[in-house]
C-alpha positions as CSV (number, residue, x, y, z in Angstrom):
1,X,123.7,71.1,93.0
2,X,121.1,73.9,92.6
3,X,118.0,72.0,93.1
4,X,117.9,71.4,96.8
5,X,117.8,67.7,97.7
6,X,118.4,67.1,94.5
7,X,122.2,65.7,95.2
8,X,121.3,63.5,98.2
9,X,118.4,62.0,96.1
10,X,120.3,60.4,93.9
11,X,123.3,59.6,96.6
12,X,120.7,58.0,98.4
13,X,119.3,56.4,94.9
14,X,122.8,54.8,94.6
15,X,123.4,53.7,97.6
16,X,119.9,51.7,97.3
17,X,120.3,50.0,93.4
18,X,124.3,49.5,94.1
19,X,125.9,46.9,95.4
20,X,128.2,48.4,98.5
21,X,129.6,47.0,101.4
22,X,129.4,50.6,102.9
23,X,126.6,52.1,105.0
24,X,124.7,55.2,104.1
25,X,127.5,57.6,106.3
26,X,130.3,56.6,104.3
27,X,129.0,55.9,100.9
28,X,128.0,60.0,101.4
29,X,131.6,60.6,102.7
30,X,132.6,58.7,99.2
31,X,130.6,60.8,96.8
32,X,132.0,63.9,98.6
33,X,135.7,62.8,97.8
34,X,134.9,62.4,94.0
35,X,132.8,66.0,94.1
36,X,136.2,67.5,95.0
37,X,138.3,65.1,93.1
38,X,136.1,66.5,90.2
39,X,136.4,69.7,91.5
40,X,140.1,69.7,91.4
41,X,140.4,68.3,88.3
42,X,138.5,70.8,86.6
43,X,140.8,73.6,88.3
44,X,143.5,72.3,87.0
45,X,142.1,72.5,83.4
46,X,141.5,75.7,83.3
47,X,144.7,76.2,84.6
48,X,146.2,74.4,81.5
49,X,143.8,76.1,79.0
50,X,144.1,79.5,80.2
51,X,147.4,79.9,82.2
52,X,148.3,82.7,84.2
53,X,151.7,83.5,85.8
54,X,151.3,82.9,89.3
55,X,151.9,85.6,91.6
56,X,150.8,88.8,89.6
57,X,148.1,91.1,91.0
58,X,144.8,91.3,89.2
59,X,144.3,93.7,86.1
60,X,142.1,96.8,87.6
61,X,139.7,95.6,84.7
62,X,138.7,92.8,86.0
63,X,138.6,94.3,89.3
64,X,136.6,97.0,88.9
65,X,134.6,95.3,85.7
66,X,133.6,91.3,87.1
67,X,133.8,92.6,90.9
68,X,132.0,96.1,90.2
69,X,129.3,94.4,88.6
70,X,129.0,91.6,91.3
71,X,128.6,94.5,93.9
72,X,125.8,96.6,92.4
73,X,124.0,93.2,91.5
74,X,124.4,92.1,95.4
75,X,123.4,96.0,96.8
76,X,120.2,95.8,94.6
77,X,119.5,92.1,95.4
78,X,119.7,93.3,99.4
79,X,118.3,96.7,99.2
80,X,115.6,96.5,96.5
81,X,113.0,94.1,98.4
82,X,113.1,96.6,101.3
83,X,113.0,100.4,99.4
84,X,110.1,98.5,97.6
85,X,108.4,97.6,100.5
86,X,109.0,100.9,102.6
87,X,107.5,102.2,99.6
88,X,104.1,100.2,99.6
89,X,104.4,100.9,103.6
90,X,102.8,103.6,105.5
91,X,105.7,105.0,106.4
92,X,105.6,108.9,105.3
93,X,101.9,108.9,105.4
94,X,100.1,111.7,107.1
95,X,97.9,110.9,109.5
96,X,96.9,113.3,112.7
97,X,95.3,112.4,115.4
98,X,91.3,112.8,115.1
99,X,91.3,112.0,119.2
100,X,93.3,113.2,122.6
101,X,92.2,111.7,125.7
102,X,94.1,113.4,129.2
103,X,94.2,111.9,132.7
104,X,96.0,112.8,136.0
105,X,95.5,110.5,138.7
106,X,97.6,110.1,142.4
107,X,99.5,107.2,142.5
108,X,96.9,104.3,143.8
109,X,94.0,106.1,143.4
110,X,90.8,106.9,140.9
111,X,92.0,109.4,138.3
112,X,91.8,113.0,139.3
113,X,91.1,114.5,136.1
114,X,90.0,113.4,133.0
115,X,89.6,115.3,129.8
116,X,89.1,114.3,125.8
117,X,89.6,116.3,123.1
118,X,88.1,115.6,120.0
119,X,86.8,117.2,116.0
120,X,87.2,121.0,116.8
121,X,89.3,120.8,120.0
122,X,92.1,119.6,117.2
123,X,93.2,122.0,115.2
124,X,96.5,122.0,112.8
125,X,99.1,124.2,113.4
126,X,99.5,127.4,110.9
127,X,103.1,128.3,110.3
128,X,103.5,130.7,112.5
129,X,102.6,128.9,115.6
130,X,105.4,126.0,114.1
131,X,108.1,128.2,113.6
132,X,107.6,129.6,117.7
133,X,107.6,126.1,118.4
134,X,110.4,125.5,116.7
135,X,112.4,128.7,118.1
136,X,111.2,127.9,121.5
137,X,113.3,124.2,121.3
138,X,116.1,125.5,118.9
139,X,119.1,125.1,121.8
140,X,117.9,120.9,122.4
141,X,119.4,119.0,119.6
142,X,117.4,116.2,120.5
143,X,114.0,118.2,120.0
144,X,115.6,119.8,116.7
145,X,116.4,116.1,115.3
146,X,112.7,115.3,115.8
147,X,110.8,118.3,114.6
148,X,113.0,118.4,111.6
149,X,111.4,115.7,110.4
150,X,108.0,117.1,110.0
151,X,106.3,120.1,108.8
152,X,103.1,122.2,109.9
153,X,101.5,120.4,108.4
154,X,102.3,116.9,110.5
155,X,101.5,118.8,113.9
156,X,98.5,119.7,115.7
157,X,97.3,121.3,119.1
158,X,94.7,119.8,120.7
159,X,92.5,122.5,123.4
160,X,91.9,120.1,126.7
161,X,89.4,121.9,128.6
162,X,90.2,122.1,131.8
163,X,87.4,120.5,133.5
164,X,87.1,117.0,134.1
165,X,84.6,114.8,131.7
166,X,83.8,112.9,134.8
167,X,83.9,113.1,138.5
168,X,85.8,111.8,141.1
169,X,85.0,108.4,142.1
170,X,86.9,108.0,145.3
171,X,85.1,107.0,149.4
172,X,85.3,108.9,151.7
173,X,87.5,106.6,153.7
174,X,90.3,106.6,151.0
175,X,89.6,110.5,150.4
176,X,90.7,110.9,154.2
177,X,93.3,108.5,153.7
178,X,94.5,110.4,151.0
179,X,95.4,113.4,153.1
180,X,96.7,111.8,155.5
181,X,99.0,110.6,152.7
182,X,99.8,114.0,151.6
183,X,100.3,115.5,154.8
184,X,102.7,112.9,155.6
185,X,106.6,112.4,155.0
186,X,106.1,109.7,152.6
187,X,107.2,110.6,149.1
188,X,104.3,110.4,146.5
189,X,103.9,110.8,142.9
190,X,101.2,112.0,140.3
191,X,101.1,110.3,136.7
192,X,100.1,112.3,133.9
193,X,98.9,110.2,130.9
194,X,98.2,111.4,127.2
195,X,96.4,109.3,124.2
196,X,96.2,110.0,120.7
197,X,93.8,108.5,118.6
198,X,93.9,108.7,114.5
199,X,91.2,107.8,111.7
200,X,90.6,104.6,111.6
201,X,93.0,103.0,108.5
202,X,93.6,99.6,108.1
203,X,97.1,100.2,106.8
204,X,98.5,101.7,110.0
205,X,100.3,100.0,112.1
206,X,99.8,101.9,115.3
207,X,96.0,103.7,115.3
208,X,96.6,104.4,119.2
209,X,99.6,105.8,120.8
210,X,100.2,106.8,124.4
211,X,102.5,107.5,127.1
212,X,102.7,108.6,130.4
213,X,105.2,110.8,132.8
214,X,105.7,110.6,136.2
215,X,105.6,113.6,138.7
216,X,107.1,113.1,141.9
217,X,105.7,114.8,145.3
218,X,108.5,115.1,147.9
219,X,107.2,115.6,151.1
220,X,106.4,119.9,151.8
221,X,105.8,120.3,148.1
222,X,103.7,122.7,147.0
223,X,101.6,121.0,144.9
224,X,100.3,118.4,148.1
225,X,99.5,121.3,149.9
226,X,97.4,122.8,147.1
227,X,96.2,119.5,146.7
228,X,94.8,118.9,150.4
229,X,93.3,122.2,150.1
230,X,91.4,121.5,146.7
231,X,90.5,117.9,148.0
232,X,89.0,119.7,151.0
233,X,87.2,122.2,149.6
234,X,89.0,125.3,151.2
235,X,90.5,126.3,147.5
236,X,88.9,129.1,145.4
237,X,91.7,128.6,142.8
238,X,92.5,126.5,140.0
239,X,95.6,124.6,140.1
């Protein structure tokens, strides 16, 4: 019975060299009666060699002893595959991003502004600068439960320099458009996106990560106006 297949092989053997008026179904039925005929039987043999009042709790001995043992065997059966493999894994391996690309774009149009940071723009963080980071989210449990988790040494700061790498592609028709947009009553939104990059390492899982975060523009916001003034060239100052 421990060799799969093993026990229909030879049902099947038997039904083929024997002489039955039964068809496969029930000669398989038939062998199944006699496994727990036999089973039975052998029950009740131990139950004559070894006999035990019937009724009467079982000794803490064999409790604790047979079933103890049984539990740590199936514990490390269960968890021993997977602390071996989260061992071999990456996980708990440091690796900071080498890469930070930036972009801010209007909702349905060319980015606005787009900015990569990249070998000396990424610095580690000393720890000073972690534990004001730390201090500055101490009251958000949710932040605490994540930066507990890592050190100074896990965290870096990446410089974005706060000109755009490239210009803005956008016509002149959509550029009008565009204020139009913002000087109108229609709600709007700006997305701000953020990629990190690590070394290149064939054991991680994720060598990119990003995200993004959506800003929404209600109509007489601040930031449109600025905006309309920047897109048509009557600001002087950064935004």
């Amino acid at each position: 019975m421990k060799v799969p297949f093993l026990y229909e092989l030879g049902v099947l053997t038997d039904w083929i060299w024997k002489d039955t008026s039964l068809n496969l179904g029930d000669w398989i039925t038939l062998h199944d009666i006699y496994q727990k005929i036999a089973n039975l039987k052998c029950i009740r043999k131990w139950e004559e060699d070894f006999p035990s009042p019937k009724g009467v709790k079982q000794r803490p001995f064999i409790k604790y002893g047979y079933g103890g043992v049984l539990l740590v065997l199936i514990i490390l059966i269960i968890w021993f595959p997977l602390v071996l493999f989260s061992m071999a894994n990456t996980v708990g391996t440091r690796s900071t991003p080498v890469m930070c690309t930036c972009r801010l774009s209007i909702a349905g149009y060319q980015p606005l502004f787009d900015s990569t940071a990249q070998l000396g723009d990424i610095q580690p963080l000393s720890s000073a600068e972690y534990e004001a980071l730390y201090y500055k989210y101490r009251n958000s449990k949710t932040a605490l439960s994540y930066i507990a988790d890592y050190t100074e040494l896990d965290v870096v700061k990446a410089t974005i320099n706060g000109n755009s790498a490239s210009r803005w592609q956008i016509s002149p028709p959509a550029r009008e458009y565009l204020m139009s947009n913002l000087n109108g009553s229609n709600s709007m939104s700006m997305q701000f996106e953020w990629n990190f990059k690590r070394a290149p390492d064939e054991n991680l899982q994720y060598g990119v990560v990003e995200d993004f975060r959506i800003i929404e523009l209600p109509p007489g916001d601040k930031i449109r106006q600025d905006l309309i003034s920047m897109i048509d060239g009557n600001s002087t100052t950064p935004m």
